[in-house]
C-alpha positions in Angstrom: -3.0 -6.2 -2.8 -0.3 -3.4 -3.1 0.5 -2.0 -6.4 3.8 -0.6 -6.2 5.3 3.2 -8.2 4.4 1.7 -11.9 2.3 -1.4 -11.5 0.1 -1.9 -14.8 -2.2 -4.5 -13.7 -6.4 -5.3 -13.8 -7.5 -7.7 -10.8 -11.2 -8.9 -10.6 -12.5 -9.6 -6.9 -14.9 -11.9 -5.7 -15.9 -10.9 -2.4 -12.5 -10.1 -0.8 -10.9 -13.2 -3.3 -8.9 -12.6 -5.8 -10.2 -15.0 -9.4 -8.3 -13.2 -11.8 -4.9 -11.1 -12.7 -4.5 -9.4 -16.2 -1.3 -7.9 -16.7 -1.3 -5.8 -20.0 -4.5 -7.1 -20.9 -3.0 -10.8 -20.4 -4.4 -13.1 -17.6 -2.1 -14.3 -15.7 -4.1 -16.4 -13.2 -3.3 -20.1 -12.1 -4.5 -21.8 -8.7 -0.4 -22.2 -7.9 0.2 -18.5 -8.6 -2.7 -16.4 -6.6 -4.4 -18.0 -3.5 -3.8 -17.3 0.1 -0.5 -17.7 1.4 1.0 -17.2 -2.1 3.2 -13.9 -2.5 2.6 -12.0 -5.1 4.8 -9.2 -6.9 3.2 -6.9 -9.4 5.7 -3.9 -9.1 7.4 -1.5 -11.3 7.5 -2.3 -14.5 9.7 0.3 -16.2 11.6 1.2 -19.2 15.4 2.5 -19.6 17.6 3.4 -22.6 19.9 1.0 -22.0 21.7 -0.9 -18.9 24.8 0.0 -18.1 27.3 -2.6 -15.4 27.6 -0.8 -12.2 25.2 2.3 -12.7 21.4 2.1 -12.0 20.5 4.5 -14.6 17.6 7.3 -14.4 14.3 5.9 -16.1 12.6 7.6 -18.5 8.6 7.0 -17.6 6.2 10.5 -17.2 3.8 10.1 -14.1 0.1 9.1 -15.3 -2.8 8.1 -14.4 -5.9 6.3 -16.0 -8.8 4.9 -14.7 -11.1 1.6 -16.5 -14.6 2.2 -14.6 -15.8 -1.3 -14.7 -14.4 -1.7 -11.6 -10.8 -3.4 -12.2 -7.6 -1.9 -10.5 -5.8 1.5 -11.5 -3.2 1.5 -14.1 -0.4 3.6 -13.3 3.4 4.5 -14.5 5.5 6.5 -12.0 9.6 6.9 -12.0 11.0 4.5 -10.0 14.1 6.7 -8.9 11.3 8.6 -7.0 11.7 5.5 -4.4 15.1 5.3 -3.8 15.2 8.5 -3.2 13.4 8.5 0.3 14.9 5.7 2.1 15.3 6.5 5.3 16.2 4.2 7.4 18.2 0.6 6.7 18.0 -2.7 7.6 20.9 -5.2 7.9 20.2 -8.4 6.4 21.9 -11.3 7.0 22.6 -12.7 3.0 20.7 -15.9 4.1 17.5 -13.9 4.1 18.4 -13.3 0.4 16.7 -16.7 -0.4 13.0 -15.2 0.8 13.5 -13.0 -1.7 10.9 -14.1 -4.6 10.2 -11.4 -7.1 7.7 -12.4 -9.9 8.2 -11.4 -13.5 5.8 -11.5 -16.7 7.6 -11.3 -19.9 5.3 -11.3 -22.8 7.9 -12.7 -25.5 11.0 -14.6 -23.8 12.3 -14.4 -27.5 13.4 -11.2 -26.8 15.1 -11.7 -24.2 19.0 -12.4 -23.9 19.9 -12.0 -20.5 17.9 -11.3 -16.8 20.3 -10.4 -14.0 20.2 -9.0 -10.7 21.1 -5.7 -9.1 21.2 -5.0 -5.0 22.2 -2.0 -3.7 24.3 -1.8 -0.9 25.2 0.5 1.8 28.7 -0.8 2.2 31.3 1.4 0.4 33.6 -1.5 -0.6 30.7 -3.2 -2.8 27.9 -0.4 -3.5 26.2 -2.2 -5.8 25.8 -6.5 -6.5 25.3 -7.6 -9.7 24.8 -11.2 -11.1 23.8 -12.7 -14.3 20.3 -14.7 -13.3 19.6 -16.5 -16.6 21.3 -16.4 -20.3 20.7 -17.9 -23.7 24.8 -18.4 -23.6 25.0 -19.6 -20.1 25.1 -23.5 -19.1 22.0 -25.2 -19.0 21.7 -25.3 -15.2 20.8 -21.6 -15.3 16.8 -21.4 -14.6 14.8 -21.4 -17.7 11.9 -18.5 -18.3 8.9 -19.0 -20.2 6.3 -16.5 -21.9 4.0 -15.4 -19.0 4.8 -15.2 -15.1 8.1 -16.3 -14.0 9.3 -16.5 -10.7 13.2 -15.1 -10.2 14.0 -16.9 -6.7 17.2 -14.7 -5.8 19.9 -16.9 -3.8 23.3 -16.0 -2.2 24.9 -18.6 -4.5 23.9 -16.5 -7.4 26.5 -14.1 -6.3 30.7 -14.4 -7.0 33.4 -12.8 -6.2 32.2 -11.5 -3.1 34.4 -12.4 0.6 32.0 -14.3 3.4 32.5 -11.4 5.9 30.4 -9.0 3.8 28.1 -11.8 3.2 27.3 -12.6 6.8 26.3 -9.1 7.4 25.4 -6.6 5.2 22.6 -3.6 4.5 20.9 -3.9 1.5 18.9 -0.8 0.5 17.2 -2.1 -2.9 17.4 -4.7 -5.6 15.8 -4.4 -9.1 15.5 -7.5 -11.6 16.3 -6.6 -15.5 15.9 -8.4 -18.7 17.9 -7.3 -21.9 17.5 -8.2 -25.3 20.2 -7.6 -28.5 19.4 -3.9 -29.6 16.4 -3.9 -27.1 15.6 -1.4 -24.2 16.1 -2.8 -20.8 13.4 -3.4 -19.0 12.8 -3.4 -14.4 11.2 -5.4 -13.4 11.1 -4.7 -9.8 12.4 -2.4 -7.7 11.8 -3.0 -3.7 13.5 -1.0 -1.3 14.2 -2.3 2.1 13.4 0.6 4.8 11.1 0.4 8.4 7.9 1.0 6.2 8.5 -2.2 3.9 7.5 -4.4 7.2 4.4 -6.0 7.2 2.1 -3.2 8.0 -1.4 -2.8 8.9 -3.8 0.5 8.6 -6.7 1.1 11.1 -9.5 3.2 10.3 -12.4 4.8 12.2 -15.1 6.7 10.2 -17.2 9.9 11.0 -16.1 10.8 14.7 -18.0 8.2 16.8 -17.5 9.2 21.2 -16.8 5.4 21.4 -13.9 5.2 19.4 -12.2 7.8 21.6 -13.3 5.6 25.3 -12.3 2.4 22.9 -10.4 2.5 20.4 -8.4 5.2 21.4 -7.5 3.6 24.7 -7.0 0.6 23.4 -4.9 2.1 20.7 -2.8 4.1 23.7 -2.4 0.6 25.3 -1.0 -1.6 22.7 1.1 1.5 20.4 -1.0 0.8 17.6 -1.4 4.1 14.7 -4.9 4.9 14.2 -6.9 7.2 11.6 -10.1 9.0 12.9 -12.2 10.3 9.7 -14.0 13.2 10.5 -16.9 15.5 8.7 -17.9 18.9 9.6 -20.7 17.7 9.7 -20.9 15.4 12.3 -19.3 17.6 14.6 -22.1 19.9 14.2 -24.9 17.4 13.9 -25.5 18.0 17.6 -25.9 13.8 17.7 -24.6 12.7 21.1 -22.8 9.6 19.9 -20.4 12.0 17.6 -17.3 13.7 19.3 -17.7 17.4 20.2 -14.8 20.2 19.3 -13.3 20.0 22.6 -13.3 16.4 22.7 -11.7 16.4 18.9 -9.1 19.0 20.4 -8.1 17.0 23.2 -7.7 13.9 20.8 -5.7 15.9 18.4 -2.5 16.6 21.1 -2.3 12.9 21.0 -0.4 13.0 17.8 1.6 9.5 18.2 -1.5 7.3 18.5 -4.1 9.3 16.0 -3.8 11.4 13.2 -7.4 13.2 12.5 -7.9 12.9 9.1 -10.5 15.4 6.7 -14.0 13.2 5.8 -15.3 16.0 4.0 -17.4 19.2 5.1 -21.0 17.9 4.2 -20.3 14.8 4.0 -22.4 14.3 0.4 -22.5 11.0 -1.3 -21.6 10.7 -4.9 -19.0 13.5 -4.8 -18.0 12.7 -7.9 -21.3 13.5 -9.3 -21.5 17.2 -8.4 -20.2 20.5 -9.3 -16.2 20.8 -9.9 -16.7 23.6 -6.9 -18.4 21.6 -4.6 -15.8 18.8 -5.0 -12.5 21.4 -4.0 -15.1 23.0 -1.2 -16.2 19.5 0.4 -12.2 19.1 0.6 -10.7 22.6 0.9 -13.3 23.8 3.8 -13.0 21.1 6.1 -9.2 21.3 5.4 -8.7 24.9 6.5 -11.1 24.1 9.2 -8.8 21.3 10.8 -5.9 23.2 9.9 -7.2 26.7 11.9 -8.1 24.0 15.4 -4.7 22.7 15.0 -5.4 19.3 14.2 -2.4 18.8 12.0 -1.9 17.3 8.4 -4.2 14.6 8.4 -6.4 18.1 7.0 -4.7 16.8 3.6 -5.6 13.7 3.8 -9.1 13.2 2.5 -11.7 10.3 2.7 -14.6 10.7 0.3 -18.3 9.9 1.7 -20.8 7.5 1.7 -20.9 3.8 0.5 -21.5 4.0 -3.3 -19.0 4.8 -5.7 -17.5 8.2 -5.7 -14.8 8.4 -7.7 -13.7 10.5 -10.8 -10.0 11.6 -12.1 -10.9 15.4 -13.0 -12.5 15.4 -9.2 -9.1 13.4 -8.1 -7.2 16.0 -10.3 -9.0 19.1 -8.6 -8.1 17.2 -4.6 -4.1 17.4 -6.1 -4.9 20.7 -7.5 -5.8 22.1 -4.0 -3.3 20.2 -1.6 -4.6 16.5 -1.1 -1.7 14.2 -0.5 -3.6 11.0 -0.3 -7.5 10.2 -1.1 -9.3 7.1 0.0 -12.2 7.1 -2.6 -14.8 4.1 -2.9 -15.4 2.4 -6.5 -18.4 -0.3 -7.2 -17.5 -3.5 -6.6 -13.9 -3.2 -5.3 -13.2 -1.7 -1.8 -9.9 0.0 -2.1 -7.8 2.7 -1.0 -6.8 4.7 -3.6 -4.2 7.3 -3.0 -3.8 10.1 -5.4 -0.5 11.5 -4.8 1.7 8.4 -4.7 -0.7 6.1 -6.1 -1.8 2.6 -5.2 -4.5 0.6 -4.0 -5.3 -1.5 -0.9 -7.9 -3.8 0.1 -10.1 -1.3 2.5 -12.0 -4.3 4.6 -15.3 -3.0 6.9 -16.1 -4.1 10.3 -19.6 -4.3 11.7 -21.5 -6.5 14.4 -21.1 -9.5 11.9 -17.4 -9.8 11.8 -15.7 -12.7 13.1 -11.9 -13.0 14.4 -11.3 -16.7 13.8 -13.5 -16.9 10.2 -12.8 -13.0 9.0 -10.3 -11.3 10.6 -7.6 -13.1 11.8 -7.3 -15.3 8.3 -7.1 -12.1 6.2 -5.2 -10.0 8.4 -2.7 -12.9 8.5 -2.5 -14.3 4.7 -2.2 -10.2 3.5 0.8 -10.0 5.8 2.3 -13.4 4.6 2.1 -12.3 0.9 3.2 -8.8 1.7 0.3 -6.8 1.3 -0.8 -4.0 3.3 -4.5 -4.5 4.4 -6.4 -1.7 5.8 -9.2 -2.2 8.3 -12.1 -0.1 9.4 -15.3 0.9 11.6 -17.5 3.4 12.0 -18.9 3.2 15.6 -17.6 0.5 18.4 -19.0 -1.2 21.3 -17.8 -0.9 24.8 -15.5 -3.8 25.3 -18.1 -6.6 27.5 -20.6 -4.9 25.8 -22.8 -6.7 22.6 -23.1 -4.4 19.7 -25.9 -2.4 18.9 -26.7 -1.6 14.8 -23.5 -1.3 12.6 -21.2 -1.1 16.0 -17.6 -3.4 15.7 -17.6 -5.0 19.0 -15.1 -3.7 21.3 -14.0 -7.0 22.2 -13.1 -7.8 18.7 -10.9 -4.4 18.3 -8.9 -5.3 21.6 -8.3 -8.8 20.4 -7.0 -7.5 16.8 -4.8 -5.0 18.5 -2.9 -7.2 21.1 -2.4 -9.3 18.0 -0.8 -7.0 15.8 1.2 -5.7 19.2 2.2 -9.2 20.0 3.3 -9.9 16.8 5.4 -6.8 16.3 3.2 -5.3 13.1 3.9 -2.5 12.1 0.6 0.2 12.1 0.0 3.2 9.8 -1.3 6.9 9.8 -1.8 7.7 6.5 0.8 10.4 6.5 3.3 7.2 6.9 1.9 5.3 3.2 4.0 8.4 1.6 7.2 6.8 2.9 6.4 3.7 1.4 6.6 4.4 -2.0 
């Protein structure tokens, strides 16, 4: 699951299920609102002054982080604006699409709420910005009706007046935000989703600690269908002198190939429980292996930094030292819940490994499949991989199995990731 700029939300996992939502400490779980196949929007929940027609004022929320260690999901406020502000590339939308656009809203106290409308923002000059009134205690009855709890706003083109059927058949649509005003009460977003190239489903491929295979595999196989891939790698494996692990030469080589992997910084030692050790040993496990990878010309993925081992390693003051020293994005393990969890942009994806075990038809293909359906952006990884006709040997992904998930995701048209790209999505 994604969680969008200013998400405040706690999820409790079972497995790779979700069983529970809590949004400001309330459940929100039902069987018809989270289950596969079921899109979910949990997405900027922001405050503002006051709403003004035909202006998209600035909000007033302060970055922040904080952390609940029992293992439920981060809580985070971040300025929306920030979003907007990167688009970089449009899509046109035909105005039917407008009906797949479900957004899902949790409003604590509907008696405080007059009004809920809808904004899009357009690129056409003639009608920059859409507005439309989506439910009113003074409007007919036929208007939808909202309830304490989650409500889902189901955005149609008959919502909209006033506007001619040429720019309805074709139009680009950069954004639309939901808000909900009360008499003498702040407004409130609800969401704010930006259409760009990086709001496609989207899929992020891993490969941890610098295995030779995953250069004769995965690389070639990533080469063959145009599918991104991150290699993780540790000083320390490099050094190791362990002839399954990739050499220097072999990482330099690898490294000119900048539009099919990004090498990305796994630490210099490679020490578990990072979070448990010195504040200097937590910048030096980063910073060394960053200058490292920096000085062989590896490119940015030196600031992009995957904590060690399986356990949990994670800590804000250690997360706060990364920022400190140039980390753009962390992936950082926490009991119980295997996420991503950038640090500079801030959200969390389901971080699924795969090993000899894995299945296509029971495991891979099912998940892969209902994240991209609910429009969440799952992330996938390995350490070593079988050659492909090969059976695998200890924790090895069979080949076979990578080759069969990437001529899906190319046959498909997904989208694939380096983690440089997440930054783009926010």
């Amino acid at each position: 699951m994604i969680f969008n700029s200013s998400s405040i939300a706690d999820v409790k996992y079972n497995s790779n299920t979700i069983t529970d939502v809590y949004f400001n400490g309330q459940s929100c779980y039902s069987s018809s609102l989270i289950k596969p196949n079921t899109k979910i929007l949990l997405d900027d929940f922001a405050s503002v002054n006051s709403y003004h027609p035909s202006t998209v004022p600035t909000l007033i929320t302060n970055p922040t982080y904080s952390h609940q260690a029992d293992g439920k999901a981060l809580a985070i406020t971040t300025p929306v604006d920030s979003t907007l502000a990167i688009i970089d590339k449009y899509i046109q939308k035909d105005l039917s699409d407008l009906n797949c656009l479900d957004v899902w809203c949790y409003i604590s106290d509907i008696s405080q709420v007059d009004k809920i409308g809808i904004i899009l923002r357009t690129s056409n000059s003639a009608y920059p910005q859409l507005e439309m009134l989506y439910r009113s205690y003074y409007a007919d009855s036929t208007k939808p009706n909202l309830s304490n709890g989650w409500n889902h706003l189901k955005i149609t083109k008959s919502m909209f007046k006033n506007i001619d059927e040429a720019t309805w058949n074709w139009i680009e649509i950069l954004s639309y935000r939901v808000w909900a005003i009360g008499e003498n009460k702040p407004t409130v977003y609800f969401s704010d989703c930006s259409y760009n190239e990086y709001v496609k489903p989207a899929v992020l491929i891993h490969s941890d600690d610098g295995y030779r295979n995953n250069v004769t595999v995965t690389h070639a196989l990533a080469k063959q269908y145009g599918i991104k891939w991150n290699l993780w790698i540790p000083h320390s494996s490099i050094i190791g002198g362990n002839e399954n692990l990739l050499t220097e030469p072999e990482l330099d080589a690898l490294a000119l190939d900048s539009g099919t992997v990004q090498l990305c910084n796994h630490s210099w030692t490679h020490k578990d429980n990072l979070h448990l050790e010195l504040p200097q040993t937590q910048i030096d496990e980063f910073a060394l292996m960053r200058d490292y990878m920096l000085a062989r010309g590896w490119g940015d993925g030196a600031y992009y930094f995957a904590t060690p081992g399986a356990g949990e390693c994670w800590d804000e003051p250690m997360m706060q030292r990364l920022r400190d020293n140039g980390c753009k994005l962390a992936r950082v393990n926490r009991t119980g819940i295997p996420l991503a969890l950038p640090i500079a942009d801030k959200w969390e994806l389901c971080n699924i490994a795969l090993e000899a075990s894995s299945s296509w038809e029971d495991d891979i293909k099912p998940y892969l499949d209902w994240c991209l359906e609910g429009g969440v952006t799952p992330m996938f990884y390995w350490h070593d991989v079988s050659p492909i006709g090969v059976e695998p040997v200890g924790w090895q992904f069979p080949g076979d199995l990578v080759q069969q998930m990437f001529q899906y995701i190319h046959d498909k048209g997904i989208k694939t990731l380096f983690m440089k790209d997440l930054l783009k999505m926010v």
